[in-house]
C-alpha positions as CSV (number, residue, x, y, z in Angstrom):
1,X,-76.5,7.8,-95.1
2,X,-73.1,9.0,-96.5
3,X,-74.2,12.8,-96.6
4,X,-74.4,12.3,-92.4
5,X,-71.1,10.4,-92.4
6,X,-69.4,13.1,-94.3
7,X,-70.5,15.5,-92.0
8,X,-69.8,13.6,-89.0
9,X,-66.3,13.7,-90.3
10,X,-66.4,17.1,-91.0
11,X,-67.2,18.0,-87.2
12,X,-71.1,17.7,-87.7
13,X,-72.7,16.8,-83.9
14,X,-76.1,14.7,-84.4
15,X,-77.9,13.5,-81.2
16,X,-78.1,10.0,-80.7
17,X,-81.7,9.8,-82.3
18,X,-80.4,11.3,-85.5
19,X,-77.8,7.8,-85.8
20,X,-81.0,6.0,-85.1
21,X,-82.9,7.6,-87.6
22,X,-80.0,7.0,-89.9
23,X,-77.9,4.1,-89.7
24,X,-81.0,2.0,-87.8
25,X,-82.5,0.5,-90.9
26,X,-78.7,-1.3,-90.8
27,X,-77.9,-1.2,-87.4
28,X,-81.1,-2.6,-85.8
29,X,-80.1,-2.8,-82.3
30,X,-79.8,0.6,-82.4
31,X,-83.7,1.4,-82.0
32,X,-83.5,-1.5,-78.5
33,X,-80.9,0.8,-76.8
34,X,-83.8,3.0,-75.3
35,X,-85.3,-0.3,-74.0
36,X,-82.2,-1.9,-72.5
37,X,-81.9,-0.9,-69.4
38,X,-78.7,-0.6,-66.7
39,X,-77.9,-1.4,-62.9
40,X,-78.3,1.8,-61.5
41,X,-75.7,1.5,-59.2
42,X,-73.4,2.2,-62.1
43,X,-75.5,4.1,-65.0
44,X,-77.7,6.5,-62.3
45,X,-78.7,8.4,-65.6
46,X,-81.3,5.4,-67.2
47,X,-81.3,2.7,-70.1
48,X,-78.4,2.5,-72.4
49,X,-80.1,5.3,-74.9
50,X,-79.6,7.9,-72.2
51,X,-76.5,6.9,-71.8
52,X,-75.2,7.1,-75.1
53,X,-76.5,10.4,-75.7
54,X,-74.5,11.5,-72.7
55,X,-71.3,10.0,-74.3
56,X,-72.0,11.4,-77.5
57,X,-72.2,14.7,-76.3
58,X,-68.8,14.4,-74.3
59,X,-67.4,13.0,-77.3
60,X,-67.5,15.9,-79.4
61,X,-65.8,17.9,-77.0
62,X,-63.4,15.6,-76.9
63,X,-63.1,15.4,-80.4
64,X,-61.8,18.8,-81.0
65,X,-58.4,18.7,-82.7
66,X,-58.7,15.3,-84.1
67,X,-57.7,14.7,-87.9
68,X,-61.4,13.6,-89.8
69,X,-61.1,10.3,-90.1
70,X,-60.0,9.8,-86.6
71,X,-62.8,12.2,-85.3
72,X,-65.2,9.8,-87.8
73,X,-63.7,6.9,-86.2
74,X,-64.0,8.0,-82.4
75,X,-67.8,9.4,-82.4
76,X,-68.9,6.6,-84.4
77,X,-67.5,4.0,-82.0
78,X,-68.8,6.4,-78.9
79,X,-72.5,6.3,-80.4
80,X,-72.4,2.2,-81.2
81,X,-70.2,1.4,-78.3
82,X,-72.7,0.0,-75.5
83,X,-74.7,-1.9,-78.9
84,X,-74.0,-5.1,-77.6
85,X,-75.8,-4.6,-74.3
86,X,-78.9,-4.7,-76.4
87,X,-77.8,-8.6,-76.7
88,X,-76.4,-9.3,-73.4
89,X,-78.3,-7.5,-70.6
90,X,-80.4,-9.4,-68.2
91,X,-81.9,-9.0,-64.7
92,X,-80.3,-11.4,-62.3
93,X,-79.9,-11.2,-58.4
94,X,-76.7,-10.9,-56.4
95,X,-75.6,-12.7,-53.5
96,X,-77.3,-10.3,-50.7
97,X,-81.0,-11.0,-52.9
98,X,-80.2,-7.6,-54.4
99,X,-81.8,-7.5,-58.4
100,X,-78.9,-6.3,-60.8
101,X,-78.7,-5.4,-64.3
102,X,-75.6,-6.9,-65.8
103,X,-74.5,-6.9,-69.3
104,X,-71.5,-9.9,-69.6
105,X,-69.1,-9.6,-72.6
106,X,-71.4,-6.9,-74.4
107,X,-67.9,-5.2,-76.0
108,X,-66.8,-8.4,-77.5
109,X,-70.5,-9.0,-78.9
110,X,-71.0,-5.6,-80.2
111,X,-67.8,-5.8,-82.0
112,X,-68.8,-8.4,-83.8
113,X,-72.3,-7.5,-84.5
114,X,-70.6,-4.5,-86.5
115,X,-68.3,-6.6,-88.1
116,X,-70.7,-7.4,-90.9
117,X,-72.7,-4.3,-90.7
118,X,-70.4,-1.4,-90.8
119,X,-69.7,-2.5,-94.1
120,X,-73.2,-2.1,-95.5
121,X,-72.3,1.8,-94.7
122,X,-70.0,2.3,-97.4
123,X,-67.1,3.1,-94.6
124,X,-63.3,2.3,-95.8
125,X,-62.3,-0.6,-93.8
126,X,-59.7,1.4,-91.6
127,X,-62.2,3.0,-90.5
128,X,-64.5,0.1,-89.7
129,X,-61.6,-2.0,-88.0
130,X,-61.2,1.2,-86.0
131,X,-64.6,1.3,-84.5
132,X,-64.9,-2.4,-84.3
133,X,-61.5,-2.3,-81.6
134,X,-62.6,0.8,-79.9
135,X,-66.2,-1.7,-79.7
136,X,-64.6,-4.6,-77.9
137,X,-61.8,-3.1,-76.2
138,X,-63.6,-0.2,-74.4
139,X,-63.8,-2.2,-70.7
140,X,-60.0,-2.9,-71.0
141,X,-58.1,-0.2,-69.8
142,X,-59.0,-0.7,-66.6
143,X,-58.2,-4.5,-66.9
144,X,-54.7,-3.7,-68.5
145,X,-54.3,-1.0,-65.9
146,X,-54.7,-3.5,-63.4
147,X,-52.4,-6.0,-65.0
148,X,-49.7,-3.2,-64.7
149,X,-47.3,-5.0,-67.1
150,X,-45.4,-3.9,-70.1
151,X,-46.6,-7.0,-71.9
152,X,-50.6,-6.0,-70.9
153,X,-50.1,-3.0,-72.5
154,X,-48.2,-3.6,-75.7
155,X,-50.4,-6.5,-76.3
156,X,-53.5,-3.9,-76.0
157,X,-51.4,-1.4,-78.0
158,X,-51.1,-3.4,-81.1
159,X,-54.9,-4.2,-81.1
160,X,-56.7,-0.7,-80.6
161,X,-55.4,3.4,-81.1
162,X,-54.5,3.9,-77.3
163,X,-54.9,8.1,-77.5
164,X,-58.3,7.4,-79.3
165,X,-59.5,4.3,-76.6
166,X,-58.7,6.7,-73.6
167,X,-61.1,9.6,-75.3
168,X,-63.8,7.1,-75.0
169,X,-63.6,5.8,-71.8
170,X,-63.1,9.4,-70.5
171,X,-66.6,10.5,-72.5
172,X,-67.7,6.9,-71.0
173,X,-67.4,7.4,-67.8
174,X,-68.3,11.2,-67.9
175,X,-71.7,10.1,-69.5
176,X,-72.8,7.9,-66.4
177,X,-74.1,8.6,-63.1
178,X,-71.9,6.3,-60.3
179,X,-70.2,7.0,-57.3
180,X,-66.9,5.6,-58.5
181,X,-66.9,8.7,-61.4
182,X,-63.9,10.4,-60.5
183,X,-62.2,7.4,-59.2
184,X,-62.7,6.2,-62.6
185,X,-61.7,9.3,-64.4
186,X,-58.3,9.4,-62.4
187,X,-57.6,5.5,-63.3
188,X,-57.6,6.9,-67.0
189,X,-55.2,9.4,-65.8
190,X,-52.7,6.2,-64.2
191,X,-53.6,4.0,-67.6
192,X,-52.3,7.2,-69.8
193,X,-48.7,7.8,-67.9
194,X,-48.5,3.8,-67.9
195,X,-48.9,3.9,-71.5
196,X,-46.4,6.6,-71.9
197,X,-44.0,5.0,-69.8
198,X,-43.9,1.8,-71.8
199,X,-43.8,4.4,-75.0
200,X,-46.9,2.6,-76.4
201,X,-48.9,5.7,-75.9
202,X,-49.0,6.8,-79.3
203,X,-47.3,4.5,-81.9
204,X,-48.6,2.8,-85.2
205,X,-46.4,-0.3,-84.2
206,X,-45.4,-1.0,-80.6
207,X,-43.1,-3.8,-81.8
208,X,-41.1,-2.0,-84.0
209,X,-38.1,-2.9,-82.7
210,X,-38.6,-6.2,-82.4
211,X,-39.6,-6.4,-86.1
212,X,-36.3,-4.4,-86.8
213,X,-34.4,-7.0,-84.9
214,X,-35.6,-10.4,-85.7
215,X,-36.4,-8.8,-89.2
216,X,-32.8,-7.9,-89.8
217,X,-30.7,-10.8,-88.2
218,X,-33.5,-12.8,-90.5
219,X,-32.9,-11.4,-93.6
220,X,-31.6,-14.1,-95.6
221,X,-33.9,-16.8,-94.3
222,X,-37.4,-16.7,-95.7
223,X,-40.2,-14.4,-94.9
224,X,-42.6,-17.3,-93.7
225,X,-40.0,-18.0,-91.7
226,X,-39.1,-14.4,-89.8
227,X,-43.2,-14.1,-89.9
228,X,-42.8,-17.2,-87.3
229,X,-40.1,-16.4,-85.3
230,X,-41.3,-12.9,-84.9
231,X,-44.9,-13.6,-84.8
232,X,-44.6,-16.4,-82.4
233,X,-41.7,-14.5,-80.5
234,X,-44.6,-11.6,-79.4
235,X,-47.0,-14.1,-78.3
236,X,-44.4,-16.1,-76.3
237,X,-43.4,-12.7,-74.8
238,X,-47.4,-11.3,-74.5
239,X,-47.5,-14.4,-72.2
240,X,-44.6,-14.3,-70.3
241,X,-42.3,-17.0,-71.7
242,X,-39.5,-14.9,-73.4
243,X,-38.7,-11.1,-72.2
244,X,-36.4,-9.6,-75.8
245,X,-36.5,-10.8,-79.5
246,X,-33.5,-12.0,-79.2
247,X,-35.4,-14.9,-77.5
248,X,-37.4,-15.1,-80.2
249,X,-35.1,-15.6,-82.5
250,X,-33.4,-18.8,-79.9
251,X,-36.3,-20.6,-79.6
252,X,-37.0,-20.6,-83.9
253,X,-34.0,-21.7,-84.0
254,X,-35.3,-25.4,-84.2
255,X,-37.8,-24.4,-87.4
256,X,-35.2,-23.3,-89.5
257,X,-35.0,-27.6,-90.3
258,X,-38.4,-27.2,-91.6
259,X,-42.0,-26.4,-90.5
260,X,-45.7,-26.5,-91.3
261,X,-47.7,-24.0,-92.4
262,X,-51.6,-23.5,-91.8
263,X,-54.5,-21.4,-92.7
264,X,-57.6,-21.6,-90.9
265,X,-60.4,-19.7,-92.9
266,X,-62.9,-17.7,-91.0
267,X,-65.9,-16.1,-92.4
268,X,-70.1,-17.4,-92.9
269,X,-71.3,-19.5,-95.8
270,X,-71.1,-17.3,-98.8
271,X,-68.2,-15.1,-97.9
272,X,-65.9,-16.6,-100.2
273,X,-63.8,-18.6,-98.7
274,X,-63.6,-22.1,-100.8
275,X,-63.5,-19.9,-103.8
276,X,-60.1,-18.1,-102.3
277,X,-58.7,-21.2,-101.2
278,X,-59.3,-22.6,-104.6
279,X,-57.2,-19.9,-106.2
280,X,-54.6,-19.1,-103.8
281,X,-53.8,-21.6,-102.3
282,X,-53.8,-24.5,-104.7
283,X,-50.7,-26.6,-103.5
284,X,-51.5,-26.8,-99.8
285,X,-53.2,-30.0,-98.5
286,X,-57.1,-28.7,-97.7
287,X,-59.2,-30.2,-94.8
288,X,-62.7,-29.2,-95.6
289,X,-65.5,-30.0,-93.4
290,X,-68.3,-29.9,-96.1
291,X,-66.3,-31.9,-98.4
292,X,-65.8,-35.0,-95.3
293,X,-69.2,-34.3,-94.3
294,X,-69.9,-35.5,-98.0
295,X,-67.3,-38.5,-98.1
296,X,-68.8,-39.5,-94.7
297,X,-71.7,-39.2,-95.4
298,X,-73.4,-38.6,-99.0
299,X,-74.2,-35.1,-98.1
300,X,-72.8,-32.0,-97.2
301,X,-75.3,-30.9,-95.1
302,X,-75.8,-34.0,-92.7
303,X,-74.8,-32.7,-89.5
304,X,-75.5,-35.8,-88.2
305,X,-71.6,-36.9,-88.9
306,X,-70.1,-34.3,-87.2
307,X,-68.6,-35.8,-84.3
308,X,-66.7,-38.1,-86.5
309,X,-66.5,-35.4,-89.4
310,X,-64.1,-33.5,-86.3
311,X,-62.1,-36.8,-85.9
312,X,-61.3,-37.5,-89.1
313,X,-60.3,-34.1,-90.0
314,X,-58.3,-33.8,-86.8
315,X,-56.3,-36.6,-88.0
316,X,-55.6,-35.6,-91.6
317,X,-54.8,-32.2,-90.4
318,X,-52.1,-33.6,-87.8
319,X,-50.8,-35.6,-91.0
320,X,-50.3,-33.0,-92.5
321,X,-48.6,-31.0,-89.7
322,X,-46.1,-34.3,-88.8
323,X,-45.3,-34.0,-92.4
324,X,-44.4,-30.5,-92.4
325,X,-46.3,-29.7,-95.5
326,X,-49.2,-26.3,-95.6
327,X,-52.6,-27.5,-95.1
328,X,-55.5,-24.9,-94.7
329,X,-58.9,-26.2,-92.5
330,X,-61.6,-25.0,-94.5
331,X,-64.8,-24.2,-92.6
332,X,-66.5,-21.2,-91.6
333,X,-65.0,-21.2,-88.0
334,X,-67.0,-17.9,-87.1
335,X,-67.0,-19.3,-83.5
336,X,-64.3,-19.1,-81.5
337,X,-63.8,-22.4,-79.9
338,X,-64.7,-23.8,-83.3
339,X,-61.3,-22.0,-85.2
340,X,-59.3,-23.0,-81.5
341,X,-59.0,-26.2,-82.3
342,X,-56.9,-26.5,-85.7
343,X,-54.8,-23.4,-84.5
344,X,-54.4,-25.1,-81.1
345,X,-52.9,-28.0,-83.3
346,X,-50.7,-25.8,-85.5
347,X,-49.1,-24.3,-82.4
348,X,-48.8,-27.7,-80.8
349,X,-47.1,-28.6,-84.0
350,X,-44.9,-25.4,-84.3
351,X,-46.9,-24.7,-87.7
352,X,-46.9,-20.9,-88.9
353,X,-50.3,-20.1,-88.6
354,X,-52.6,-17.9,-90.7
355,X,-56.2,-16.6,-89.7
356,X,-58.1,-15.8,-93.6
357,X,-60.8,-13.7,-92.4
358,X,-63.7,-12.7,-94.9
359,X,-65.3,-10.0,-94.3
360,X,-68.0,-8.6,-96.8
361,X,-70.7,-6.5,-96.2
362,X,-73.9,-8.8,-94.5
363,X,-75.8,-8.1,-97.6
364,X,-73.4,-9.6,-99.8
365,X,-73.5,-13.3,-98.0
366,X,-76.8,-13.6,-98.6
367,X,-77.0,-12.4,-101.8
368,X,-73.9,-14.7,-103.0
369,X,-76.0,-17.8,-101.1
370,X,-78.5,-18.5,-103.6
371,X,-76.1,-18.2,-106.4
372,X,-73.6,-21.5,-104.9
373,X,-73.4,-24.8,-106.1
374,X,-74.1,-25.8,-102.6
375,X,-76.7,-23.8,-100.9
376,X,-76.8,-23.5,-96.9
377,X,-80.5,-22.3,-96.1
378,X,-80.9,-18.8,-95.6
379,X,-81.8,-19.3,-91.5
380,X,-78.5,-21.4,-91.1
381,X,-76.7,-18.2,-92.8
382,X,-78.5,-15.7,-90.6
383,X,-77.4,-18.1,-87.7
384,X,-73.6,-18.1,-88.1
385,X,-74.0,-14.0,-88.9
386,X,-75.7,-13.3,-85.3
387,X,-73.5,-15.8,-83.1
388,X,-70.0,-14.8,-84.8
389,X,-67.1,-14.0,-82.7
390,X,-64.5,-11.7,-85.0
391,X,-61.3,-13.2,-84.7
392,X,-58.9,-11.2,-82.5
393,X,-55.4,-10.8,-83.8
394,X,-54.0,-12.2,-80.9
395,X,-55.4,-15.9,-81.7
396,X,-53.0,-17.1,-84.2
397,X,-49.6,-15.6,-85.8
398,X,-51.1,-13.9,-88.7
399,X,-54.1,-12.2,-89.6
400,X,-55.0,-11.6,-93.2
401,X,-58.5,-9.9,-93.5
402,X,-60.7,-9.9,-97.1
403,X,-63.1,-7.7,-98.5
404,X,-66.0,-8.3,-100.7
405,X,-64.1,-8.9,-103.4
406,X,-61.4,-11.3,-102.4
407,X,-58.7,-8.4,-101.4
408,X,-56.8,-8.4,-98.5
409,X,-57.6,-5.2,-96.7
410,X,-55.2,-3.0,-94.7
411,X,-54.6,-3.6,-91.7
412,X,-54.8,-1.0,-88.8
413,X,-54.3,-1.2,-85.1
């Protein structure tokens, strides 16, 4: 497996059946690609196999010029970038009668079916959060193109490598069979000199300046603090409210009296997250759902509590957040609309909020299971693994991200 990543890097150009040979004893949907099919109207060329070995092949044209781990990066995410359709597609029937393939929210749920496999490779984490936001973000150029704002875009900039997002949507929508090809193909062409106009196009940061700004005028107040104004000030502008960073800095101006703090973990049993808690954050107030489940109830793994498990901890965490103090909401959150509601009440309660995201490689949770004080059966494991939603870091003001062994790991548009 690593001899065919290094020469992948190195400008090697397997077929698709070589990464199924290859990476499908870890990436199992991989082998269901040739039997998931698509809606002809839009992928003339066959199931989602064909169609990746298409994309592959315009890919490595593409690729030439690329620095390695950008060229690793790109032809990785254009050979696992329709995965998720092998989770998603269905046959359904429009409003005429017509049958229809259609494959809803396949980027987002191939994302995060890598997000525990692409570590089993042995790949440096750049590079995984790399193909993981090419993944989930490939539909939404076209959607930021659409939006047309400065705001659309810098909030799309920050998440994904624009230059490297546009290469795969061009060997995309080259590697399909559709009348709206070209159509398509010059939309890419708008998206790019939108990009550049904004001067997102290319750029490691596209808030720099705003981080120079509030950063700077900050400087002698506290970094939790200038995390919240400027954090908080880019959301507030992503969604309209405030237009400069000098806004930003206005509307914190109420926090500098005091503030909450909170971290919301994020990751499946066995990840490490109580243990991290334990030892990093030992003064902040802790709302565990195991441990209520287990004041509630005499067990931890009595689900039968958990409306009122929810209710309890609701109200000890809004203690905590009236009081100002740091409080973390220990649970495994992998869902989305599970994690949405403590950050919802951090935000409601202008708290400085932290998503700790744990992310080791799949093998590792389950290997770690067995080993806890507390062990969650091995089906209830593989349950949280395959309906995960990867946090986005657009869901709370900061993202911090952990490796196998506990470290934080860099962080990478």
């Amino acid at each position: 497996m690593r001899p065919f990543l290094l020469d992948l890097q190195a400008g090697g150009q397997p077929d698709f059946p070589a990464f199924v040979e290859t990476l499908g004893d870890v990436l199992l949907l991989l082998a269901d690609l040739a039997r998931t099919p698509q809606d002809p109207e839009w992928h003339g060329e066959g199931d989602v196999a064909t169609h990746t070995h298409v994309v592959l092949a315009e890919a490595y044209d593409l690729a030439e010029g690329l620095r390695p781990e950008d060229r690793l990066v790109f032809v990785l995410a254009a050979a696992l970038h329709d995965l998720g359709k092998a989770l998603t597609s269905r046959r359904t029937e429009d409003a005429t009668g017509q049958r229809r393939v259609i494959s809803p929210r396949h980027a987002d749920r191939g994302r995060s079916y890598l997000a525990y496999r692409l570590p089993e490779l042995g790949l440096p984490y750049p590079v995984i959060h790399g193909v993981m936001a090419l993944v989930g973000h490939h539909h939404d150029l076209g959607r930021t193109l659409n939006a047309g704002s400065e705001q659309a875009y810098r909030r799309l900039a920050r998440q994904v490598n624009l230059p490297l997002l546009y290469l795969l949507e061009v060997a995309d929508i080259r590697g399909r069979i559709a009348a709206d090809r070209e159509s398509r193909l010059e939309d890419l062409e708008l998206f790019r000199l939108g990009a550049q106009e904004y001067g997102v196009w290319d750029t490691p940061d596209p808030y720099r300046e705003w981080r120079d700004v509030i950063d700077g005028e900050l400087a002698a107040f506290s970094p939790q603090y200038r995390d919240l104004v400027r954090e908080g000030g880019i959301l507030d502008y992503e969604e309209g409210l405030i237009q400069t960073p000098h806004e930003a800095i206005a509307r914190g101006y109420a926090a500098r009296a005091g503030f909450p703090q909170l971290v919301v973990t994020c990751g499946p049993s066995g990840s490490g997250k109580s243990a991290w808690v334990a030892e990093h954050l030992p003064d902040f107030d802790v709302v565990s759902l195991d441990l209520l489940r287990e004041e509630l109830a005499g067990k931890r793994a009595d689900q039968s509590v958990n409306g009122r498990v929810l209710q309890v901890a609701k109200e000890r965490l809004k203690a905590s957040l009236r009081a100002r103090r740091r409080v973390v909401w220990d649970a495994t959150n992998t869902r989305r609309d599970f994690r949405g509601i403590p950050l919802r009440l951090g935000f409601d309660y202008g708290a400085l909020t932290t998503l700790a995201v744990f992310q080791p490689p799949l093998g590792t949770i389950f290997e770690r299971n067995p080993a806890r004080t507390y062990v969650v059966p091995a089906h209830v494991v593989a349950s949280q693994v395959e309906n995960a939603e990867f946090p986005y870091v657009t869901e709370a003001h900061c993202t911090l991200v952990l490796d196998e062994f506990l470290r934080p790991v860099p962080s990478t548009p």
